[in-house]
N, C-alpha and C positions, 0 to 999 in steps of 0.2 A: 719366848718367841723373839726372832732374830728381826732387827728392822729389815735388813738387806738377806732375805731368802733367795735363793736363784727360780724357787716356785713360783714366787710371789710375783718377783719380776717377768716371767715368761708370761704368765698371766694378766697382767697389767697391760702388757706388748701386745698379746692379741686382744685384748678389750680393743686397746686403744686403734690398735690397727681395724679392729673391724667397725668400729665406731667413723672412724673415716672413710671408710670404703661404702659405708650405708650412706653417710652424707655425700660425698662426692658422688656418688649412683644415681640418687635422689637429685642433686643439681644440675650431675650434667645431663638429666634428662631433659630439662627444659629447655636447652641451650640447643636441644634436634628437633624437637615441636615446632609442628609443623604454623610460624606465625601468618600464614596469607589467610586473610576472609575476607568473604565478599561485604560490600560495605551494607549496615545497617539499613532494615526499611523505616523510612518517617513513622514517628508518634503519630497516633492517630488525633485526628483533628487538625493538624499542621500541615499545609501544603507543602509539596517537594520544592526544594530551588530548583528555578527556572535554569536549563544549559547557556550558558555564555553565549551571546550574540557577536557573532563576527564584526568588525568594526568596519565600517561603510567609505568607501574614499574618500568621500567626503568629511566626515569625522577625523581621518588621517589624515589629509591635506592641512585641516584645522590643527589636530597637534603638531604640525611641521611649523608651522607658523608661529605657534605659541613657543615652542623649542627654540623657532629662528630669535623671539623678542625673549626671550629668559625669561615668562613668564611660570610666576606657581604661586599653589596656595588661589585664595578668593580670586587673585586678579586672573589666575590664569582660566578656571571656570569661566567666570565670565564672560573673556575672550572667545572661548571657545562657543558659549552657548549663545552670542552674537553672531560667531561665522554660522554655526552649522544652521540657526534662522537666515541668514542673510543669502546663502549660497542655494 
């Protein structure tokens, strides 16, 4: 038996050709799947997060202020939870 058959080889070439063709099928399937869903409903026992509340003039007026003095971090809280009592 000859190492370099021309059988052997043609043989080898579509293995190897269809062995690629299975993997590449196989992967590029996932790449057209369809990724949109809708989002998860809450565990039960856990309440939903509450919607983002609109920030109130007054709250914006107060981060205008704190932005004006370079406040952040602890001081700048503070600041802020001063005006929005004060106003």
């Amino acid at each position: 038996m000859a190492l370099f058959e021309p059988e052997r080889f043609l043989t080898m070439r579509i293995t190897t050709f269809a062995t690629a063709a299975a993997i590449a099928f196989l992967m590029g399937g996932a790449a057209f799947a369809d990724t949109a869903t809708t989002p998860a409903a809450p565990a039960a026992g856990k309440p939903a997060p509450a919607p983002a509340k609109p920030s109130s003039a007054k709250s914006a007026e107060c981060s205008k202020q704190a932005d004006a003095k370079q406040l952040h971090g602890a001081a700048r809280w503070k600041f802020r939870a001063e005006c929005l009592k004060a106003k």
